[in-house]
VEXDREN-2710 file (C-alpha; in Angstrom, 1 decimal):
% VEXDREN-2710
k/r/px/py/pz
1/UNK/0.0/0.0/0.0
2/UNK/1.6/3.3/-0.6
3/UNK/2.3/5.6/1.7
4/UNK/0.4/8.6/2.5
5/UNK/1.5/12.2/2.1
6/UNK/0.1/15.4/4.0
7/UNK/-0.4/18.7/2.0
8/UNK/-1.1/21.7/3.0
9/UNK/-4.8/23.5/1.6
10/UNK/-6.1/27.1/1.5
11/UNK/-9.1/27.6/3.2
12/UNK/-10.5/30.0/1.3
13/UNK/-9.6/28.6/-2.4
14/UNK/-8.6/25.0/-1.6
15/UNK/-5.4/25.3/-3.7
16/UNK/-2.7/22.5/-1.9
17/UNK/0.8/23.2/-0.7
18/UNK/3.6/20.9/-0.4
19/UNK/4.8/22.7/2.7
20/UNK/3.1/25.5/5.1
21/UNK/3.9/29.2/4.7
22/UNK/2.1/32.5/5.8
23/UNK/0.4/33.2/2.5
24/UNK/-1.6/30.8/-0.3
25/UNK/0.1/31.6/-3.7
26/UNK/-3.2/30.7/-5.7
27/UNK/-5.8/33.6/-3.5
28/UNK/-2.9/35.7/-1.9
29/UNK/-4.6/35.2/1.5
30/UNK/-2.7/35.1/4.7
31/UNK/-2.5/32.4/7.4
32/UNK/-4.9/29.9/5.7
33/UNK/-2.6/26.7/4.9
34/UNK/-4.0/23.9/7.6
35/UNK/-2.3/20.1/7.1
36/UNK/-4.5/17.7/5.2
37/UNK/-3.3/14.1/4.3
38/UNK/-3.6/13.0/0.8
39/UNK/-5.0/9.0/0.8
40/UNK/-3.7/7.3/-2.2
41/UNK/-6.2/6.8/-4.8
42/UNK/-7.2/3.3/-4.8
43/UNK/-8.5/1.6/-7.7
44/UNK/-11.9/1.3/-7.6
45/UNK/-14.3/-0.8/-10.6
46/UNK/-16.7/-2.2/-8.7
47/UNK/-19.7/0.0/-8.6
48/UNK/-19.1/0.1/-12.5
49/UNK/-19.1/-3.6/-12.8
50/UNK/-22.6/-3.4/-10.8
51/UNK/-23.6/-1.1/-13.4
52/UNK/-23.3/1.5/-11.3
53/UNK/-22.1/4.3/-13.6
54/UNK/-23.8/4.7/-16.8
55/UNK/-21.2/4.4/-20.0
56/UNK/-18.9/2.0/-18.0
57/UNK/-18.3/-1.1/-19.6
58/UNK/-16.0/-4.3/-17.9
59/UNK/-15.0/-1.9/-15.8
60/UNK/-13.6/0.8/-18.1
61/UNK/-15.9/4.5/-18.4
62/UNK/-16.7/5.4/-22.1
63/UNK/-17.5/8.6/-23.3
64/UNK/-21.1/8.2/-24.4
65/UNK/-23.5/10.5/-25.9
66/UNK/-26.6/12.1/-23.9
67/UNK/-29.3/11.0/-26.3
68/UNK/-27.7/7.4/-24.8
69/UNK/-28.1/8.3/-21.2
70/UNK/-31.5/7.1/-19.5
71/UNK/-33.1/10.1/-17.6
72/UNK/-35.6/9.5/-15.0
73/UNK/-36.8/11.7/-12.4
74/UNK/-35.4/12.6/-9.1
75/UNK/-37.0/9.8/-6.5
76/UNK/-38.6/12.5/-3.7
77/UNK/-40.2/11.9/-0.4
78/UNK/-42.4/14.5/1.3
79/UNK/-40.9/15.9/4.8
80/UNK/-44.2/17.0/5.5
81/UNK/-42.9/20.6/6.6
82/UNK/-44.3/22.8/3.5
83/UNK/-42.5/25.3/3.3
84/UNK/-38.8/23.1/4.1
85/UNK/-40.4/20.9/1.1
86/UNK/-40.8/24.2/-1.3
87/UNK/-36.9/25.4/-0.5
88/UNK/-35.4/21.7/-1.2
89/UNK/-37.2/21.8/-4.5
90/UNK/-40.6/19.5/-3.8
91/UNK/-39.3/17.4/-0.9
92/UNK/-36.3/14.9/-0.4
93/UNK/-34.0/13.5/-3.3
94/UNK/-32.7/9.8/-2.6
95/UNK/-29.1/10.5/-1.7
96/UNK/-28.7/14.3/-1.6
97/UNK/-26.2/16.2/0.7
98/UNK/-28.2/19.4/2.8
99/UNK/-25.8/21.8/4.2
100/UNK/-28.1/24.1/6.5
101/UNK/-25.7/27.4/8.2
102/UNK/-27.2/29.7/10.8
103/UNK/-26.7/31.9/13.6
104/UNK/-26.7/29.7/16.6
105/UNK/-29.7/29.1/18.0
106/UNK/-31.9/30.4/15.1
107/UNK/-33.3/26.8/14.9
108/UNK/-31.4/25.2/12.5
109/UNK/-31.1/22.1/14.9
110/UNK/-35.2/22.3/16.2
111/UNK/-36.1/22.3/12.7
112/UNK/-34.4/18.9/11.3
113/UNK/-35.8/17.4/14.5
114/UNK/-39.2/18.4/13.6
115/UNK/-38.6/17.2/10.0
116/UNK/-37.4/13.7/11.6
117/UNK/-40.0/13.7/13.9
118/UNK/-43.1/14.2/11.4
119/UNK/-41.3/11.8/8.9
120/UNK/-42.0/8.9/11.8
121/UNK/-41.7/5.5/10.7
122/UNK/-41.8/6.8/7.3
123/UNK/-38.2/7.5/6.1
124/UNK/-36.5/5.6/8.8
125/UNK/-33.3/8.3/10.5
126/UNK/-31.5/8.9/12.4
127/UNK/-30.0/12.1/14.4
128/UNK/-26.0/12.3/14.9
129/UNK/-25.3/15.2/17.9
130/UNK/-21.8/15.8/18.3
131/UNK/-22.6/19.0/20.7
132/UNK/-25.4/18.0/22.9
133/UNK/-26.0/14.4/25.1
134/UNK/-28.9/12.0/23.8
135/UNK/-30.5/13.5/27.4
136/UNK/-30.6/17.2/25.9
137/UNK/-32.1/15.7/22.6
138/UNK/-34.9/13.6/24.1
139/UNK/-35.6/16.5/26.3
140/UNK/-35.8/18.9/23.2
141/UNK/-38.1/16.6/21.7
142/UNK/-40.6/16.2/24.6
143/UNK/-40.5/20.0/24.7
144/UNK/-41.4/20.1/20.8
145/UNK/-44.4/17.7/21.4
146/UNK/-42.4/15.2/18.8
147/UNK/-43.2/11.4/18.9
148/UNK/-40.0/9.8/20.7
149/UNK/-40.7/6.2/19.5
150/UNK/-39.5/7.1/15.5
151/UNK/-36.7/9.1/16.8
152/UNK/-33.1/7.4/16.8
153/UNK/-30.2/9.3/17.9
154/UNK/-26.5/8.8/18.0
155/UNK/-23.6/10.6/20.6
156/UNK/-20.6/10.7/18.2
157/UNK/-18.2/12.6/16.7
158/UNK/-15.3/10.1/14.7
159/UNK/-17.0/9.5/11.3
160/UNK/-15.6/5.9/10.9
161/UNK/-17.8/5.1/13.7
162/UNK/-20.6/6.9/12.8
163/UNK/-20.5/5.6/9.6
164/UNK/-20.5/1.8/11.0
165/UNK/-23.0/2.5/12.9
166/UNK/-25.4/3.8/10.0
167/UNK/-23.9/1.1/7.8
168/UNK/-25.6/-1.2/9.8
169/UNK/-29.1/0.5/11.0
170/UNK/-29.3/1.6/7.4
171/UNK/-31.3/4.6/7.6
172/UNK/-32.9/6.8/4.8
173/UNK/-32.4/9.8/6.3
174/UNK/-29.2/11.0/8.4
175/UNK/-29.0/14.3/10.0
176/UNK/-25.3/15.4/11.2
177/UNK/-25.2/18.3/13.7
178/UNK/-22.9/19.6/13.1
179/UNK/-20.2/19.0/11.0
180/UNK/-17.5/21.4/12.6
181/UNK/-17.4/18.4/15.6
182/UNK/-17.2/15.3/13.0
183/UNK/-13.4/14.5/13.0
184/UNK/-11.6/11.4/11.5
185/UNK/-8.8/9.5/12.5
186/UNK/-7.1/9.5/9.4
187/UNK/-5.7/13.3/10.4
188/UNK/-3.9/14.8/13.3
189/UNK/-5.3/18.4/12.8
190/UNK/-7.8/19.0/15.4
191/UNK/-12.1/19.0/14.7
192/UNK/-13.2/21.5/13.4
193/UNK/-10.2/22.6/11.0
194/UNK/-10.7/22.7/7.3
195/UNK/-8.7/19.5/6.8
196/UNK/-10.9/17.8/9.0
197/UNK/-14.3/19.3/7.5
198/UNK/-13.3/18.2/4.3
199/UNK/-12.7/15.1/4.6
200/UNK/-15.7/14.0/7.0
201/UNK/-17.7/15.9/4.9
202/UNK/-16.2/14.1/1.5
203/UNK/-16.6/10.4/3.5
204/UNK/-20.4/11.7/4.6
205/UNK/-20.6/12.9/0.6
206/UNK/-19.3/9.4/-0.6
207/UNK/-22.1/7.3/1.7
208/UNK/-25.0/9.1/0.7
209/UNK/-24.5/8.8/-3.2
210/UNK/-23.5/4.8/-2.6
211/UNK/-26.6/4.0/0.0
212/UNK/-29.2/6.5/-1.7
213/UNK/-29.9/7.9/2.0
214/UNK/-30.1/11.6/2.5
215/UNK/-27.5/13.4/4.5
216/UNK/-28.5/17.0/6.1
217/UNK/-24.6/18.7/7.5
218/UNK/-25.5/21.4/10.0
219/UNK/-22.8/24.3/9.6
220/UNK/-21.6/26.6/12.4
221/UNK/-21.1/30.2/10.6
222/UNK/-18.1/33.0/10.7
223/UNK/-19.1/36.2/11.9
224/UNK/-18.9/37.7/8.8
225/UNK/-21.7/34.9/8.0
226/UNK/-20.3/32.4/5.9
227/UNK/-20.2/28.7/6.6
228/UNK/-17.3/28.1/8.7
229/UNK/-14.9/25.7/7.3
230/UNK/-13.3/25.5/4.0
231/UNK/-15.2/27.1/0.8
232/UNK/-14.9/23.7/-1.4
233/UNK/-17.2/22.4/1.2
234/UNK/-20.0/24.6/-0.5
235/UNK/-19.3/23.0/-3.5
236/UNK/-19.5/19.2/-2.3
237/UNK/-22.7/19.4/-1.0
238/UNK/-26.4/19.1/-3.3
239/UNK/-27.8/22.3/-1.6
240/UNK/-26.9/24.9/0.7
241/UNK/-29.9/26.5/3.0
242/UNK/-29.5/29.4/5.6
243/UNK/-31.2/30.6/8.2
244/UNK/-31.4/34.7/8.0
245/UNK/-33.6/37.0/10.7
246/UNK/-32.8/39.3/12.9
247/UNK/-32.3/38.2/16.1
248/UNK/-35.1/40.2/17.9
249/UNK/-37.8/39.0/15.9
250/UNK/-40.1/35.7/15.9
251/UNK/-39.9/34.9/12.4
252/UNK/-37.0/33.3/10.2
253/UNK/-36.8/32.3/6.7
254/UNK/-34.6/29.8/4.6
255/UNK/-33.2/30.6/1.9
256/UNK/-31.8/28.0/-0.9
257/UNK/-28.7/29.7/-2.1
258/UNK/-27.4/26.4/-4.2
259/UNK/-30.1/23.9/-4.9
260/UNK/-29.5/20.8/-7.7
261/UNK/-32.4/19.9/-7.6
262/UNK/-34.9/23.1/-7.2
263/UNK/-35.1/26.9/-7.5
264/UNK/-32.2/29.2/-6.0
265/UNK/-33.4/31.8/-3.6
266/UNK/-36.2/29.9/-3.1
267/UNK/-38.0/30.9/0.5
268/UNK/-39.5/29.6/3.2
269/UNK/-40.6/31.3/6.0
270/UNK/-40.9/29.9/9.7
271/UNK/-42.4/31.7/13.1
272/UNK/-40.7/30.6/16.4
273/UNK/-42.9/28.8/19.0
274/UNK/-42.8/27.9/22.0
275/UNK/-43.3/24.2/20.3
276/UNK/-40.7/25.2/17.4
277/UNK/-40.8/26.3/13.9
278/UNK/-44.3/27.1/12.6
279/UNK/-44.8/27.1/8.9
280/UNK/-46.2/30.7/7.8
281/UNK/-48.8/29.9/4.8
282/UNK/-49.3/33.6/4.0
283/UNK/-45.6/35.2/4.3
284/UNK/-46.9/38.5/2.6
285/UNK/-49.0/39.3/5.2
286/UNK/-46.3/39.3/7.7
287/UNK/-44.2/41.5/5.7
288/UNK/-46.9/44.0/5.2
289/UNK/-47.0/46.6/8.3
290/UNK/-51.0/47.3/9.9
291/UNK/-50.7/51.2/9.2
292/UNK/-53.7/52.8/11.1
293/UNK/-53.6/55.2/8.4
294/UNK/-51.3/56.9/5.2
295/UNK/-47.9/56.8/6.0
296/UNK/-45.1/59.0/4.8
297/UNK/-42.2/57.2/3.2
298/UNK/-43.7/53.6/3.1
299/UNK/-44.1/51.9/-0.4
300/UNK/-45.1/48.4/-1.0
301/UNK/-43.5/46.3/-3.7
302/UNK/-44.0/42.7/-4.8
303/UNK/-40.7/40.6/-4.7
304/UNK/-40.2/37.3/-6.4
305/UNK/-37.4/35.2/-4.7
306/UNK/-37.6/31.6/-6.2
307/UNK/-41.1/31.0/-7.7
308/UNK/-43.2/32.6/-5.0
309/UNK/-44.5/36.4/-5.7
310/UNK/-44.2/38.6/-2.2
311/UNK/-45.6/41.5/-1.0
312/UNK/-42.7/43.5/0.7
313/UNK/-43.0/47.3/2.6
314/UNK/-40.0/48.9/2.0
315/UNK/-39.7/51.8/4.4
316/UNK/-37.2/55.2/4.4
317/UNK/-36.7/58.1/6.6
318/UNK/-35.4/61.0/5.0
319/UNK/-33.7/63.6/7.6
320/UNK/-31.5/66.8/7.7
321/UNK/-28.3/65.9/7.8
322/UNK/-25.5/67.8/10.7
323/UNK/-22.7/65.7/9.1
324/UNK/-20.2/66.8/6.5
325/UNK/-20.6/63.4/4.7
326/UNK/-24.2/62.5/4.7
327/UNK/-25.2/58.4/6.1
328/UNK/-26.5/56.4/3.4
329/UNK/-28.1/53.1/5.4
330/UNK/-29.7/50.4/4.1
331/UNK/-31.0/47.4/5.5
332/UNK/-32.3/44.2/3.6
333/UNK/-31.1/46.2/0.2
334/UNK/-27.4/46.5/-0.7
335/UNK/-26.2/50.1/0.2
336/UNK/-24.3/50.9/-2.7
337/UNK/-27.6/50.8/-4.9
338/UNK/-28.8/53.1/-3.0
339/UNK/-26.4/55.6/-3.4
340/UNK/-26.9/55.1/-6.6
341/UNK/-30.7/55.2/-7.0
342/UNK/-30.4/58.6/-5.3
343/UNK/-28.1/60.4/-7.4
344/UNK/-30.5/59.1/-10.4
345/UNK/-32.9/60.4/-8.4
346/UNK/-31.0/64.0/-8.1
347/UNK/-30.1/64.0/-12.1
348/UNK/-33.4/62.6/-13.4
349/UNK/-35.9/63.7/-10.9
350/UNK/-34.8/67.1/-10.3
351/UNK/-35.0/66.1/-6.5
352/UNK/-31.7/66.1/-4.3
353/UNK/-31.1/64.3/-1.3
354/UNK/-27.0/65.5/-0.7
355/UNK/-27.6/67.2/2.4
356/UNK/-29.8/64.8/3.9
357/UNK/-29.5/61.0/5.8
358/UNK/-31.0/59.2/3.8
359/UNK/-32.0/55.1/6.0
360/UNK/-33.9/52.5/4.2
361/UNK/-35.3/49.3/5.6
362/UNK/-37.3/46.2/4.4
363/UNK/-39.6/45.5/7.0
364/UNK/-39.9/41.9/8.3
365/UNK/-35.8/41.5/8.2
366/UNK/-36.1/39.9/4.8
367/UNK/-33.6/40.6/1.9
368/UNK/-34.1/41.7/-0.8
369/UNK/-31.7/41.0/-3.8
370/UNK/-33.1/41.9/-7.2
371/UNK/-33.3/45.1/-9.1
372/UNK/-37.5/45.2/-8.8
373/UNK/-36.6/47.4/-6.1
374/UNK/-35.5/50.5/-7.3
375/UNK/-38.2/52.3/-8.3
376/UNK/-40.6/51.6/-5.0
377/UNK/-37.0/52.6/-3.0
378/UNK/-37.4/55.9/-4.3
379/UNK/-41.1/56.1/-4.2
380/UNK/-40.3/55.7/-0.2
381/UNK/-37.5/58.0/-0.6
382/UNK/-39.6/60.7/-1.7
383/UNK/-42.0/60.1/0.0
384/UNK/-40.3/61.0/2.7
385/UNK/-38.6/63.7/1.9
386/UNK/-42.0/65.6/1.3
387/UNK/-43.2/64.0/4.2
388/UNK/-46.4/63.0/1.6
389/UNK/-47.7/59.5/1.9
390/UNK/-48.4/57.5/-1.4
391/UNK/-51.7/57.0/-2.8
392/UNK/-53.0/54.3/-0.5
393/UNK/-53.8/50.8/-1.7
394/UNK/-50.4/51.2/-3.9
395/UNK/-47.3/49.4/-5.2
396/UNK/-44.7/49.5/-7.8
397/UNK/-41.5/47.4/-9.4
398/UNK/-39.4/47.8/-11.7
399/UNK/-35.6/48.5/-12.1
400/UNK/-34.3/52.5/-12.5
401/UNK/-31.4/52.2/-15.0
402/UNK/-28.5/55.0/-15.0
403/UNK/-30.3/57.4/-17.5
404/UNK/-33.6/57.5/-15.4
405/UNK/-35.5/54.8/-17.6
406/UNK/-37.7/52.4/-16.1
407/UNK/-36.7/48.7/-17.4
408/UNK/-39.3/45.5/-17.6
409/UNK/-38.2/42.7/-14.7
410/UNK/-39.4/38.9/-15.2
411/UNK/-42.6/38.0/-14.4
412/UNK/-44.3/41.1/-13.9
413/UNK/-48.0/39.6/-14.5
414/UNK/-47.7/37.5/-11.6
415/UNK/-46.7/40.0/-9.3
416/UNK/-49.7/42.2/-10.2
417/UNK/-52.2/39.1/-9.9
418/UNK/-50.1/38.7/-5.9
419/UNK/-50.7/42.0/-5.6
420/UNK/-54.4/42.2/-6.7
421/UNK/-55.5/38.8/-4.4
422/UNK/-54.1/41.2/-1.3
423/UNK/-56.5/43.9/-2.5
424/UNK/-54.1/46.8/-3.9
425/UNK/-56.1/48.6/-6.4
426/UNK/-53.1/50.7/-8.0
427/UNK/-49.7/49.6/-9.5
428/UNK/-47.2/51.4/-11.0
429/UNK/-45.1/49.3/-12.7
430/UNK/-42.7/49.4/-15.9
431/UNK/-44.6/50.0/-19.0
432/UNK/-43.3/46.9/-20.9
433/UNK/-44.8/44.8/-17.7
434/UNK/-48.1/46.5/-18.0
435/UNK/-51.1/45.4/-19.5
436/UNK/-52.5/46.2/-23.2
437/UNK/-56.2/46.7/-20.9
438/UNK/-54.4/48.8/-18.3
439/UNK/-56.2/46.7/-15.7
440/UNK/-55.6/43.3/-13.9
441/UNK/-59.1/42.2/-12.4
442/UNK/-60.1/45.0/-10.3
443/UNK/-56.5/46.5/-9.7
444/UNK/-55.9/49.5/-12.3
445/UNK/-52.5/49.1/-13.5
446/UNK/-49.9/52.6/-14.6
447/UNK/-47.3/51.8/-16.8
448/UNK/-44.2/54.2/-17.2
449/UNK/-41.2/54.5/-19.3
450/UNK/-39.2/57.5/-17.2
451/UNK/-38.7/58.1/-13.6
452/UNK/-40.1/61.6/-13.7
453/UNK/-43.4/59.7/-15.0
454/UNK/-43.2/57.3/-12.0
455/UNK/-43.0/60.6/-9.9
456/UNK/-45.9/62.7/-11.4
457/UNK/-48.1/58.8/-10.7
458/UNK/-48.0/59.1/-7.1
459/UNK/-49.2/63.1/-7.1
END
């Protein structure tokens, strides 16, 4: 057997070293190298034999042409959590990887124990805790009102016993929590550093595409809120889900950013209970403040993240600024848009906003990442800065290009149709989006083509 060799790998770009020094020469960064030991490959023909891969013949992989290749559809399974079924796509795929990151104690851990607990005797599972006793997981499940008998759970944190132990229990369903504890004794570097993430996490990767059982990797996150670990481990894994909400408020929502099998930036949207995560049916109504009346700089728009239209109050306060260098804030909306938007808003709209703070904020602590945005931004902004509400029962989309033109975004009727089953009767809305009728059902519809025409709307 030959003999095996340790490397050295960047954290943040996985390039390998022959020897440690302060800085990767791939990325440039600094104090990144950890030891990792390179296994000889091992010849492996088996699985081909076993018709295992597709194209392999005695043995040997052929290249072979994808009018050749059977496709048949993902095998799925229900969780029976709706809205965790919408984010993975329409439910669990036979031998996926999860990777689920988080603040701790957002609920990353009570929500795969509600998932294993309403599969039951369904998808058989199992539950590996390398932080907490089997004591604080029953206990967590008695306080979550879960069935106990379905519920298997295993204390461990070496991967070659874990794995022997699901090897023979055979589950379909394995939940690891999390993988920053998992260590193997293959390496010397301690758990938790990237050599020994990547490698239980490539062993974890390996099982669930040879047994067909689904693996769910809970990840600790940085404070800058990445997935701790190394940044290949993003790239092993099926799907990668996070947790985002501010920590004062009751609601969460998960977010696919990487999904094989389903729509990126697909949401779902959780309350916090005293009996754990509670789907939220009707997400738009949460993000929707109960004015008692018109309210100066509030505008509603109608967001799309994955295939799911939502109604979103985007909020701005407007204010003379004592500083030299006026605050531009935004929350839920990337900040250097906004400076943006508001010097289109200067040239374009005649109104200027450089000697005041400007502090925008989509309510419900959601984010908001497409261009659909900009012009109900600086409907809010404007708003504000009048200190004149917008025609009530009102919302807008659309994207505000550089030379004050409103643009068309994707799927612009479906939006207006959200927005008309919640009862707005007014949209302003790009005029490519619009309707030929200028109406959709009772819900008149204004399309404009400038952003001094988007102004003159809300008079």
């Amino acid at each position: 057997m030959a003999k095996a060799k340790t490397a050295y790998v960047c954290a943040d770009c996985g390039a390998e070293h022959t020897k440690w020094q302060g800085q990767c020469i791939e990325c440039g960064a600094w104090n990144t190298l950890s030891e990792f030991v390179v296994q000889p490959a091992q010849k492996s023909v088996g699985a081909a034999r076993q018709g295992g891969y597709a194209g392999a013949v005695n043995g040997v992989a052929r290249v072979t042409p994808l009018t050749d290749v059977l496709v048949t559809a993902e095998s799925r399974s229900l969780t029976g959590i709706g809205e965790l079924d919408r984010v993975l796509g329409g439910g669990l795929v036979d031998g996926s990887v999860v990777l689920i990151g988080g603040d701790p104690g957002i609920g990353k851990s009570t929500l795969l124990l509600q998932m294993l607990g309403t599969l039951g005797e369904k998808l058989p599972s199992v539950y590996v805790t390398g932080e907490e006793s089997l004591a604080q997981v029953a206990a967590r499940a008695q306080r979550l009102d879960l069935p106990l008998q379905p519920l298997h759970a295993l204390a461990e944190t070496g991967i070659e016993r874990i794995l022997e132990q699901v090897s023979a229990t055979r589950p379909r369903v394995l939940v690891i929590d999390s993988i920053q504890t998992i260590w193997t004794d293959l390496l010397t570097a301690a758990p938790g550093s990237v050599s020994q993430v990547r490698e239980s996490a490539a062993k974890l990767t390996r099982f669930a595409k040879e047994t067909g059982t689904s693996v769910f990797l809970v990840g600790h996150v940085t404070k800058e809120g990445g997935i701790a670990g190394p940044r290949v481990l993003e790239h092993m894994v099926d799907a990668v889900l996070y947790f985002e909400g501010e920590s004062g408020s009751r609601f969460r929502v998960l977010r696919a950013f990487k999904n094989r099998f389903g729509a990126v930036n697909e949401l779902g949207v959780f309350a916090m209970s005293e009996k754990g995560l509670r789907e939220v049916p009707n997400p738009s109504a949460i993000f929707l403040s109960a004015h008692s009346g018109p309210t100066s700089g509030s505008a509603v728009m109608v967001t799309r993240e994955g295939t799911r239209p939502l109604l979103v109050e985007v909020q701005a306060l407007v204010d003379q600024s004592s500083l030299g260098n006026p605050r531009r804030v935004a929350l839920g909306l990337e900040q250097n848009r906004l400076a943006m938007l508001l010097a289109v808003l200067h040239r374009h709209g005649g109104v200027a906003a450089y000697d005041q703070d400007v502090f925008v904020n989509v309510v419900g602590g959601i984010r908001v990442q497409e261009t659909a945005a900009d012009l109900p931004v600086l409907l809010a902004v404007l708003s504000s800065l009048r200190d004149r509400p917008l025609p009530e029962k009102t919302i807008a989309f659309g994207e505000v290009g550089l030379s004050g033109e409103i643009r068309p975004v994707p799927n612009g009727e479906e939006r207006m149709k959200e927005a008309a089953h919640h009862g707005f009767r007014r949209a302003i809305v790009p005029k490519a989006n619009a309707p030929k009728q200028g109406r959709v059902g009772e819900m008149e519809v204004v399309g404009v083509e400038r952003l001094a025409q988007a102004i003159d709307a809300c008079r």
